[in-house]
Each structure stands twice: as C-alpha cells, then as structure tokens.
C-alpha positions as CSV (number, residue, x, y, z in Angstrom):
1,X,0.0,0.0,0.0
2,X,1.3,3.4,-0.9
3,X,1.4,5.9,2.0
4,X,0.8,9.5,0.2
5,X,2.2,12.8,1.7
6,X,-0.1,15.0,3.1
7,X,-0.7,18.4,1.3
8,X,0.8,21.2,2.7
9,X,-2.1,23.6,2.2
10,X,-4.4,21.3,3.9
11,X,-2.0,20.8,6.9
12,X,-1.5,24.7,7.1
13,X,-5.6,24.8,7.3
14,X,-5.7,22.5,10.0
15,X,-3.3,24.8,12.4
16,X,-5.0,27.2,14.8
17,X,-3.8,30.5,14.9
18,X,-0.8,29.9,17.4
19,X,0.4,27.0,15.8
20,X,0.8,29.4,12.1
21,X,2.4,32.6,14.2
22,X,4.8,29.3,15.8
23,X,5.6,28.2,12.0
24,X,5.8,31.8,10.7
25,X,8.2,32.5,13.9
26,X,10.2,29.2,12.9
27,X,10.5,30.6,8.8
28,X,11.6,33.9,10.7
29,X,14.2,32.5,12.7
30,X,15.6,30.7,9.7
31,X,16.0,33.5,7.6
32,X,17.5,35.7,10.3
33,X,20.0,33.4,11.0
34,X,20.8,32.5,7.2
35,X,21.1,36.1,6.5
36,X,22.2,38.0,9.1
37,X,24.0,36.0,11.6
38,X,25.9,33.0,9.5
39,X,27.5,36.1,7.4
40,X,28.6,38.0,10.8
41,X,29.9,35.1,12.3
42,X,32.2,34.8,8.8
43,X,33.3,38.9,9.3
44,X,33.9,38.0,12.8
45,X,36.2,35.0,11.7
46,X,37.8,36.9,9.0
47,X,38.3,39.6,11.6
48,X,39.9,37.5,14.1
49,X,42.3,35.9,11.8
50,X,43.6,40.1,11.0
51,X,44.1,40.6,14.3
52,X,46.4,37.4,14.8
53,X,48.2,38.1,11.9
54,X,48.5,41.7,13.1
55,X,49.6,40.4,16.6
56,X,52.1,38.4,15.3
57,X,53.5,41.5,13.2
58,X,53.6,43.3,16.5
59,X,55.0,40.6,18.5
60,X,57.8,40.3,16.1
61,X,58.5,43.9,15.7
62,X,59.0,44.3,20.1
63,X,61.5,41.4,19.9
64,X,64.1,43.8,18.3
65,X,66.6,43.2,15.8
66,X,68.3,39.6,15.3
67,X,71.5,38.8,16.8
68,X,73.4,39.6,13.8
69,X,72.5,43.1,13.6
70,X,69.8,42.2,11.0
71,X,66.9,44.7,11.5
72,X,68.5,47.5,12.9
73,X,68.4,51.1,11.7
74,X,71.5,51.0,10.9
75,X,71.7,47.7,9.4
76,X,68.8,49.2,7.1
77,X,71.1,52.2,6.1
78,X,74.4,50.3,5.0
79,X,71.5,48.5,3.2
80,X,70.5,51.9,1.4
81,X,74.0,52.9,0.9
82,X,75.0,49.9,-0.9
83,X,71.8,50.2,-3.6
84,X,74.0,52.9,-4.5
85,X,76.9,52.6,-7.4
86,X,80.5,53.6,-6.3
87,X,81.6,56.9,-7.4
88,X,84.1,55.4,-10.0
89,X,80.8,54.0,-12.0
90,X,80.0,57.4,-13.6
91,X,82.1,57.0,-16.3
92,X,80.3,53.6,-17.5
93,X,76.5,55.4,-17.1
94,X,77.9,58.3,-18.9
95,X,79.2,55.9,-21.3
96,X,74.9,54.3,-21.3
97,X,73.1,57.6,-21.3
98,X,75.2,58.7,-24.3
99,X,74.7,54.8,-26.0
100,X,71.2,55.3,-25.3
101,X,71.0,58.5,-27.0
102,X,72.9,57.3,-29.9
103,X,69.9,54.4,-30.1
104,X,67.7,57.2,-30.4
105,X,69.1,59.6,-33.0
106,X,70.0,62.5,-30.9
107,X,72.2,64.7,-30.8
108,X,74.0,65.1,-27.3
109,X,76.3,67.9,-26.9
110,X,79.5,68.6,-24.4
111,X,77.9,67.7,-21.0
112,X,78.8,70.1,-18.3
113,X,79.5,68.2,-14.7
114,X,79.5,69.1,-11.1
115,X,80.2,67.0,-7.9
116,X,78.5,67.9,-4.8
117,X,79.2,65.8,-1.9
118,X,75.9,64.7,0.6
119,X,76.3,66.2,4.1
120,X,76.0,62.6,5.4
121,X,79.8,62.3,3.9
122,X,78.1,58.6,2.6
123,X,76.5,59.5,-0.6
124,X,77.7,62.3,-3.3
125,X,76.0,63.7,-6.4
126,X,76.6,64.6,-9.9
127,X,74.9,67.6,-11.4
128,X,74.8,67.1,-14.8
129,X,73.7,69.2,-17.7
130,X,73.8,68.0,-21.1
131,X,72.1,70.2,-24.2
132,X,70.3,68.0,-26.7
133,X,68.6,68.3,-30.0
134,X,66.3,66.0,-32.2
135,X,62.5,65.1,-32.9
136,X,60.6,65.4,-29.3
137,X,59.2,62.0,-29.3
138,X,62.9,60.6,-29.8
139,X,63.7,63.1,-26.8
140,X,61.2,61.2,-24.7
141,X,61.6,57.6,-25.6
142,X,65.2,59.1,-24.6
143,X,64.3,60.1,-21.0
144,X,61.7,56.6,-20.4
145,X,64.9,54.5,-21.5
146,X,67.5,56.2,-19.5
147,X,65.4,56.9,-16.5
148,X,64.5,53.3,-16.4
149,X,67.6,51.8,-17.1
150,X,70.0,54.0,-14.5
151,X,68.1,54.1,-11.2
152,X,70.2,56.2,-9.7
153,X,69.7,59.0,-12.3
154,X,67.0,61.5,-11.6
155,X,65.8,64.1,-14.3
156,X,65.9,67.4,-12.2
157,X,65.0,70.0,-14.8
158,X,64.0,70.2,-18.8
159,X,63.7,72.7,-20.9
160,X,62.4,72.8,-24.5
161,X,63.0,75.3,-27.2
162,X,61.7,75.0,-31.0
163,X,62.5,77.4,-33.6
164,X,58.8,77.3,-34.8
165,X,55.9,75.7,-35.4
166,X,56.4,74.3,-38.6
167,X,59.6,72.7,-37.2
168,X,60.3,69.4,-36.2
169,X,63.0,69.2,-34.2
170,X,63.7,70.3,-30.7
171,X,66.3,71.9,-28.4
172,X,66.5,70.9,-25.1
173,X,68.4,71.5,-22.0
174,X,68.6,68.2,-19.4
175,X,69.6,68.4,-16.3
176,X,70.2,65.2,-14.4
177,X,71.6,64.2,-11.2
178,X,73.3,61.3,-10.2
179,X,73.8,59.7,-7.0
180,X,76.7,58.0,-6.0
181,X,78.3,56.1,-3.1
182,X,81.2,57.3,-1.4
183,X,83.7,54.5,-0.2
C-alpha cells in the first residue's frame, strides 16, 4: 500500500492560529539566521584571523633586531647605501646615457659636470647638464629609456625650445643628477 504525503495547504488549514504565528516565527528565525548571523559570524572569523596576523607583526617587531644586527636602523642604512653605485661607476652610465642617446638619434652635446658631496659624507651627487637636440618624441623615448635603465639617475630639470611651429625638431636642456656612493 502506498502511503501518500499530506498536502501542505491542507495541513497549514488545519493549524490554529498559534500554531501558524509558531511556524511563521520558525520561517523567521531561519532567515534571520541565514542572513544576518551565519555572514557576521564569517566577518567575525575573518576579523579574528587580522588581528592574529597583526599580533604576530607586533610581536615580532618588540622582539628587536636579530643577533646579527639584521633589522637594525643602521643595518637598514648600509642596506641603502650599498643600492647605490661607487663613485668610479659614472664614467660607464655616462658611457649608457650617451649609448642610449645614440639608439635614439640625438644629438648630445659637451655635457657640463658638477660634484657635490651629501652632508651625510656617505652619498655624493653629480649635477649634470647635457644640451640635446632632435625630434621630441625621440627626446622622450630618450628620457623613459634612460630613467629606467639608471636608477640612480633622476631628471631634475628640462627645458624645450623650437624654432617654430612648422619645425620638427627640438632643443633641449637636461639636467640630471646622479647619485653616488662614497667609499
């Protein structure tokens, strides 16, 4: 003999009034705790697992540097220093910015140098201005390429000069500045 389920609608009829606001308070409890406390118990999770990871940051940071010095301000500003090329390295970036010109088409003219040593006695600069001329776009693909490939080398000033309008190429004035490591 089959047994049949019984239809909902008729077993809903056959509540009394309490027994519908109990199953409508049982529907409401489900979907409060679907959607409102199952997702803050994830944030409160997901918060808890920041604050360990943060704790462990902190925890690591008040034990101080390692015994080998590792960690230490100082430590970090040898670290610094050394990023930077020795002195006696100028002549070999000279040697790129002017290669890197050449792989451009410009025209570089005498450079004019000066060397200004850092108050920290560590570090140095080189002040260096170097008159240019050709198309601008060759001028910029120029400065990406040289900028990129000589860390070191900052672009502290540019000027540009065209005779006119009609004209397509430029005159311009670079100014760069290298750092250097003292040793």
């Amino acid at each position: 003999m089959k047994q049949s389920w019984p239809h909902p609608g008729r077993s809903l009829q056959r509540l009394s009034s309490p027994g519908r606001f109990g199953l409508l308070l049982a529907i409401y409890a489900a979907g409060l705790t679907t959607f409102t406390l199952l997702p803050g118990c994830q944030r409160e999770a997901d918060l808890q697992q920041r604050l360990a990871r943060h704790q462990a940051t902190l925890s690591a940071e008040r034990q101080g540097p390692t015994p080998d010095g590792e960690g230490t301000p100082e430590h970090q500003l040898a670290l610094f220093h050394q990023a930077f090329p020795p002195q006696d390295a100028l002549p070999d970036s000279l040697e790129r910015i002017y290669a890197l010109a050449g792989e451009q088409a410009l025209a570089l003219e005498q450079a004019q140098y000066k060397f200004v040593p850092e108050p920290s006695g560590r570090l140095a600069r080189y002040e260096i201005t170097v008159p240019a001329s050709g198309r601008y776009p060759q001028l910029r693909r120029f400065l990406e390429r040289v900028l990129a490939e000589l860390p070191t080398l900052a672009l502290r000033d540019l000027h540009f000069k065209r005779d006119g309008i009609d004209k397509d190429k430029v005159d311009a004035a670079l100014q760069f500045v290298f750092y250097v490591r003292l040793e």
